[in-house]
Residue, then its C-alpha position, 0 to 999 in steps of 0.5 A: x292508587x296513583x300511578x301509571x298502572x296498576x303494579x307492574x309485574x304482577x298479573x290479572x287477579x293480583x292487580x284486581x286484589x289491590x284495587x282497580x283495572x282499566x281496559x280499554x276496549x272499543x277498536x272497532x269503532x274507532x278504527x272504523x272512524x279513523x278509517x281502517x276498518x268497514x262498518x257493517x262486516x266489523x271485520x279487523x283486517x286493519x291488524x294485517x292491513x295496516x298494523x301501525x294504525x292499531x300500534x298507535x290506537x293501543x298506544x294511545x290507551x297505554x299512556x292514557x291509563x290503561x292496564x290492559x292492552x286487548x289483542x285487536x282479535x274481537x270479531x278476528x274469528x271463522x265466521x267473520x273472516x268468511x263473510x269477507x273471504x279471508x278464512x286463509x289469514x285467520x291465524x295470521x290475523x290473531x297471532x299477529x294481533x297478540x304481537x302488536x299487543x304485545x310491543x306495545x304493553x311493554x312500553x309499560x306496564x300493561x298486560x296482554x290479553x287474549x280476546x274472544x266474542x260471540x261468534x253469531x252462529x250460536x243457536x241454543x237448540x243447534x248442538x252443531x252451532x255449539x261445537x261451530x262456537x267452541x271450535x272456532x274458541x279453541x283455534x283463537x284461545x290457541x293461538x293467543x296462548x301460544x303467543x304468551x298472553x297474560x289472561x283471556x277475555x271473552x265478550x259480547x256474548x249474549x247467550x249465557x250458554x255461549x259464554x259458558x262455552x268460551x270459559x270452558x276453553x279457556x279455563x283449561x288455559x289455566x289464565x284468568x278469565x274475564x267473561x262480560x255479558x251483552x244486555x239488550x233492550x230487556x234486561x236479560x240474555x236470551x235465555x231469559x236468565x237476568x244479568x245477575x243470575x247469569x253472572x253467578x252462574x258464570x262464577x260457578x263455572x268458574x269465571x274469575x272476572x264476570x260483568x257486563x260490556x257494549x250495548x248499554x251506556x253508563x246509565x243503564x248499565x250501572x243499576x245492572x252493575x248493583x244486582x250483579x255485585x249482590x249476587x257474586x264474590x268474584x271480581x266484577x266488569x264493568x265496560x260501558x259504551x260512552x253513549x247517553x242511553x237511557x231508561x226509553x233507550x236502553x241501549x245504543x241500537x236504540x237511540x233516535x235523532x230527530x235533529x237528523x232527516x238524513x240518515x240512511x239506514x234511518x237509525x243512528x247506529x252504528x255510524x251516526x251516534x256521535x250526538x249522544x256521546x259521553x263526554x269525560x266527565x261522566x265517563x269519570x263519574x260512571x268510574x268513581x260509582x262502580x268503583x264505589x259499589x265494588x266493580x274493579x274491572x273497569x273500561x269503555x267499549x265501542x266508541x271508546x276514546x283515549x280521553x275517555x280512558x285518561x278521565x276513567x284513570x284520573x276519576x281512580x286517582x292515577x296520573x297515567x302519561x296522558x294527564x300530562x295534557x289534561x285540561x288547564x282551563x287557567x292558561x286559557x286565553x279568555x277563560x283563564x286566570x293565571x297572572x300571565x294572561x292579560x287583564x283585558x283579554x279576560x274581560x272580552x270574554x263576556x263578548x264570546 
């Protein structure tokens, strides 16, 4: 598929049909890095605060290929907004989200998505911190639906049960859905369901999109990938953190820097991950092998940067605005070897 998106005009499941789709997701790490929102609380106020900064970050992903552009609502729920005091902007907040997202996808050809996540207060033996989850579901999946969304996301959950939950409100939508599970450190949800047999269940439940998102990076997450596509018939997602976690550290709440003795909560995550970044070429190599398996949905989550994105694109043969830029290492000035570049500037290089 070539191409700046995948078929302009044509919804979720549609797109999905014919071959990939790329989301880019990971806001909250990025704008905490730009500087507008707090590590720690995660809270998005940058959507009210300043609204050109998540303009612009949505921006960035659209020209660098991707299909969906994800409304900033991600932890824009009660529960968040009370820890910071600001239960009193919560609608405005995710009405307000939508309509950045939305400005912004129909400079292309990109749907817009609704976005709901764990909501922290769900327990599985607390019938009251179930309907806490589903009530504060059905306040953001409201407000994201009437401000005319194209499909729903639903994210990070690591409770099965949490998920079913989220997919209950939003199947009486009627939008598609797309729900991604978290996996920690054991390959399981915290019910002890594998990643696999969760997923079914969600299919069953009557999910149209199921997978996996955060915590793990492409090399932990892909052999998870492998069991979940055996086990449904539904389209699959796939959105990896683009950290370089591995069979020791399996996900990014883990990774260690011995290098660094000057690391103040003692760990590298959140804020001090950088040293374990993917670089582009394996997030394009983590694209192609779940493209391969017959993963379609797919994205980078927390950490995730345009250029990310634009390689994911171009590994799925796309040409988004971006690759306009991509690397020209024959123009290079020591490097190169288009006939411009002179002679003796190539022949310094092995002085570098």
């Amino acid at each position: 598929m070539s191409g700046e998106s995948s078929g302009p005009g044509k919804g979720l499941l549609e797109r999905l049909s014919e071959g990939p789709v790329i989301c880019a997701e990971g806001y909250l790490f990025e704008l905490e890095q730009r500087g507008y929102v707090s590590a720690g609380a995660y809270v998005p106020e940058v959507v009210l605060e300043h609204p050109g900064a998540i303009e612009q970050l949505h921006r960035e992903f659209l020209r660098a290929g991707s299909d969906v552009i994800e409304a900033f609502t991600y932890y824009g729920h009660r529960e968040k907004l009370r820890l910071v005091g600001k239960e009193d902007v919560l609608e405005d907040l995710n009405r307000h989200a939508v309509r950045i997202a939305r400005k912004v996808a129909d400079e292309g050809a990109a749907l817009v998505a609704g976005n709901v996540c764990n909501t922290n207060v769900f327990l599985e033996d607390s019938q009251k911190t179930k309907d806490d989850a589903r009530a504060m579901f059905e306040e953001q999946v409201g407000w994201a639906v009437e401000e005319g969304v194209d499909c729903i996301i639903a994210e990070t959950f690591s409770w099965a049960e949490e998920a079913e939950i989220a997919l209950e409100v939003i199947k009486r939508t009627g939008l598609p859905s797309v729900i991604t599970m978290a996996i920690h450190r054991e390959p399981e949800t915290y019910e002890g369901l594998a990643p696999e047999d969760c997923c079914k269940r969600l299919e069953d439940a009557g999910a149209d999109v199921v997978g996996l998102n955060c915590m793990r990076g492409p090399g932990t997450m892909l052999p998870l990938l492998r069991k979940i596509r055996r086990a449904v018939k539904c389209h699959v997602a796939a959105l990896p953190v683009p950290f370089r976690t591995s069979e020791a550290e399996p996900t990014f709440h883990h990774l260690h820097d011995a290098n660094c003795g000057c690391l103040p909560e003692g760990g590298t995550f959140p804020t001090a991950l950088d040293p374990f970044t993917c670089n582009r070429y394996e997030i394009a190599e983590f694209a192609k092998e779940a493209a391969d398996i017959g993963v379609h949905y797919l994205g980078v989550c927390c950490g995730a940067k345009p250029h990310h994105i634009r390689s994911m694109a171009e590994a799925l043969d796309r040409r988004p605005p971006a690759s306009k830029y991509s690397p020209d290492m024959s123009k290079h000035a020591y490097f190169g070897d288009a006939n411009l570049i002179g002679a003796e500037y190539r022949e310094l290089s092995i002085r570098l």
